[in-house]
C-alpha positions as CSV (number, residue, x, y, z in Angstrom):
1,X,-20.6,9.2,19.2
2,X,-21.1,8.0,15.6
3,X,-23.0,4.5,15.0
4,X,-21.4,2.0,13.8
5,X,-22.8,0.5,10.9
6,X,-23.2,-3.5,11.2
7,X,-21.6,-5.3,7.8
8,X,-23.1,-9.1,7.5
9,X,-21.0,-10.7,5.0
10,X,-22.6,-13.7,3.2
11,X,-19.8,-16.6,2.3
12,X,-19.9,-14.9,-1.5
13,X,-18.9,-11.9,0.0
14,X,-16.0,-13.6,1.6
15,X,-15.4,-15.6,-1.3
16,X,-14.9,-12.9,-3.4
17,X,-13.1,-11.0,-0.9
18,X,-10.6,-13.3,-1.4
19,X,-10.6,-14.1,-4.7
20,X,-9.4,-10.1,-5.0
21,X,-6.8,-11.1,-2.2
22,X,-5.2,-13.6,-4.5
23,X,-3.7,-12.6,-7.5
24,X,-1.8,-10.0,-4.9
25,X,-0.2,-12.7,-2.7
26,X,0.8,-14.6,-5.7
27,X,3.6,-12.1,-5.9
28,X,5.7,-14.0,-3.4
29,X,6.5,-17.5,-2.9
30,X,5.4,-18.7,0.5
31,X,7.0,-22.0,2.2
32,X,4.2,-21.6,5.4
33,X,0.4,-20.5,6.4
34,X,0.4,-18.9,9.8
35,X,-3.4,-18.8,10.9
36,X,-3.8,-16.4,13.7
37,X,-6.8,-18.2,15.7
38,X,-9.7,-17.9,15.7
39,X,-10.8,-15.3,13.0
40,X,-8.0,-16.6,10.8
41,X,-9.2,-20.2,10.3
42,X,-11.5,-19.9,7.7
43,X,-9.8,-17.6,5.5
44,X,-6.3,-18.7,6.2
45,X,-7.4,-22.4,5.2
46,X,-9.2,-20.9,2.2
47,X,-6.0,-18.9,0.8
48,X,-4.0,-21.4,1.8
49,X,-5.8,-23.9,-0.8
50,X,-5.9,-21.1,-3.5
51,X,-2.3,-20.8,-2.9
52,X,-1.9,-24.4,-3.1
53,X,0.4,-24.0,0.0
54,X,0.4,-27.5,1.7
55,X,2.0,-26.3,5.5
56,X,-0.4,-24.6,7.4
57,X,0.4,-23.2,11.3
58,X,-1.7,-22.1,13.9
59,X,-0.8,-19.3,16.3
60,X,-3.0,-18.4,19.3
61,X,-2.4,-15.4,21.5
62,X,-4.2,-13.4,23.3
63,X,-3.7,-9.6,25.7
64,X,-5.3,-10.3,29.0
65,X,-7.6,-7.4,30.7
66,X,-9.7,-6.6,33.5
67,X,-11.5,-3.5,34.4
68,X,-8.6,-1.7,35.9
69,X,-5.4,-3.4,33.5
70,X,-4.7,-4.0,30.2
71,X,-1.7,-6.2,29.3
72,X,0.7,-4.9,27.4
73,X,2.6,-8.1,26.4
74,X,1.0,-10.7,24.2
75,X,0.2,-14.4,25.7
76,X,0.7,-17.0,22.9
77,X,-1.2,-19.8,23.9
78,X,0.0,-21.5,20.3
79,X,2.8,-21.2,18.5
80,X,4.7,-23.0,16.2
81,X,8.7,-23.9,17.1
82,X,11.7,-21.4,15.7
83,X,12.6,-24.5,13.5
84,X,9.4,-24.4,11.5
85,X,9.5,-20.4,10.4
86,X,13.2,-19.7,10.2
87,X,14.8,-19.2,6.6
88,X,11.1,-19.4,5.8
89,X,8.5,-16.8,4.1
90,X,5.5,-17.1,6.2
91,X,2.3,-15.6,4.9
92,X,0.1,-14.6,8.3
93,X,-3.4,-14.8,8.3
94,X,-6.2,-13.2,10.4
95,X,-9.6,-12.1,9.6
96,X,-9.4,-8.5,10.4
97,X,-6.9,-6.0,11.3
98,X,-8.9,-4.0,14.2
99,X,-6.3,-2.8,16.8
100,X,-3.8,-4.7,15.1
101,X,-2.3,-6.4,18.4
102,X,-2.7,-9.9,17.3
103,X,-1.0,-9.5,13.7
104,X,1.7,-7.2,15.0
105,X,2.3,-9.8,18.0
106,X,2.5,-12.9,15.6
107,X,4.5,-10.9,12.5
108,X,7.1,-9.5,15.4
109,X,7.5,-13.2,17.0
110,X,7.9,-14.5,13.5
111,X,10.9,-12.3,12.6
112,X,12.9,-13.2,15.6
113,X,12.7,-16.3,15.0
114,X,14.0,-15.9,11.7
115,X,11.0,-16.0,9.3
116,X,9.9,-13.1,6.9
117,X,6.2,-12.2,8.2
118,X,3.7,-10.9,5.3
119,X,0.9,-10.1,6.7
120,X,-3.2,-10.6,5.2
121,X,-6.5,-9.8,6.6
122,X,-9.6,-9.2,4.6
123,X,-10.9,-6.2,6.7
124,X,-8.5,-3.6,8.1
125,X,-9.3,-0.6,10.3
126,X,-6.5,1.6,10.2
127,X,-9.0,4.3,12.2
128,X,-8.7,2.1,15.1
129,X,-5.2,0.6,14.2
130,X,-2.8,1.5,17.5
131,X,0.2,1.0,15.3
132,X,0.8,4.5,13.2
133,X,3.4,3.2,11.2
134,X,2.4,-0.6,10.5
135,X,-0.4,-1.8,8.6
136,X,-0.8,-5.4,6.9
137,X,1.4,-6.4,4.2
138,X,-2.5,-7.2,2.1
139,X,-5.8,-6.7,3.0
140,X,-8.8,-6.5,0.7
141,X,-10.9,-4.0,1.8
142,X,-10.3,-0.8,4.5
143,X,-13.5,-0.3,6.8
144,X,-14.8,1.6,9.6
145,X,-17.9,-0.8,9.9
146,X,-18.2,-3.1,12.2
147,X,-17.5,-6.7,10.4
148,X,-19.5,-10.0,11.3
149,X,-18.4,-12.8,8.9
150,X,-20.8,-15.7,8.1
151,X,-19.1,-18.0,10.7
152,X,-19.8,-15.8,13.7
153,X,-23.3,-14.5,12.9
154,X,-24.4,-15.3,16.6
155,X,-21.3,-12.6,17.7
156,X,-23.8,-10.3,15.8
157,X,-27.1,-11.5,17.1
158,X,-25.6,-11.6,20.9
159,X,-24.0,-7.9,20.5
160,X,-21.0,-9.5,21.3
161,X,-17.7,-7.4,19.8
């Protein structure tokens, strides 16, 4: 089994992260922010202001599992009403792009209710990706490492995936 290496990004790192991110999304012409909590906070609230893009969303979901189970089906804790997303372009935000459950989950739940999901993340790990033929619409840099951003050091210091 091959170490992972550990990636500590400082907030320059992110910022600039970012700052590569932008120039991209400003290709379309979002009307909404859909932050996928909790990695998505930070950078969705970030883009969001570089974006100058005033309606910002939160969606929460999660995949249950035990020891013996996994669920298949995502539970969304959070999520904003069919009225809000439809006829709408919604640029989704999450930090990274691992299994891709959660972005799949949000973007999938966006189009039925009538919104046109783009999807951004600043990390994404297509070598662990479960979804052969989707990736994210943008994401700044493809990694194996394993990622801790500045706002989740102690996930690091704990050993805490």
């Amino acid at each position: 089994m091959q170490d992972t290496n550990k990636l500590y990004l400082s907030w320059q790192e992110v910022d600039t992260l970012i700052d590569g991110l932008i120039p991209r999304l400003q290709s379309y012409d979002y009307d909404v922010v859909l932050i996928i909590t909790r990695g998505g906070i930070i950078p969705g609230g970030i883009i969001a202001r570089r974006l100058a893009i005033s309606q910002v969303l939160v969606a929460s979901v999660d995949f249950y599992e035990d020891k013996t189970h996994k669920l298949a089906w995502p539970v969304f804790m959070q999520f904003p009403a069919d009225s809000f997303l439809r006829g709408k372009q919604i640029l989704i935000v999450d930090d990274i792009w691992d299994r891709g459950k959660q972005v799949v989950s949000v973007s999938e739940r966006v189009e039925q209710a009538g919104g046109t999901p783009i999807s951004v993340v600043l990390h994404y790990k297509s070598h662990r990706s479960h979804f052969e033929y989707k990736s994210p619409n943008f994401y700044a840099v493809e990694t194996t490492d394993w990622i801790i951003y500045p706002w989740e050091v102690d996930r690091g210091a704990l050993g805490v995936t």
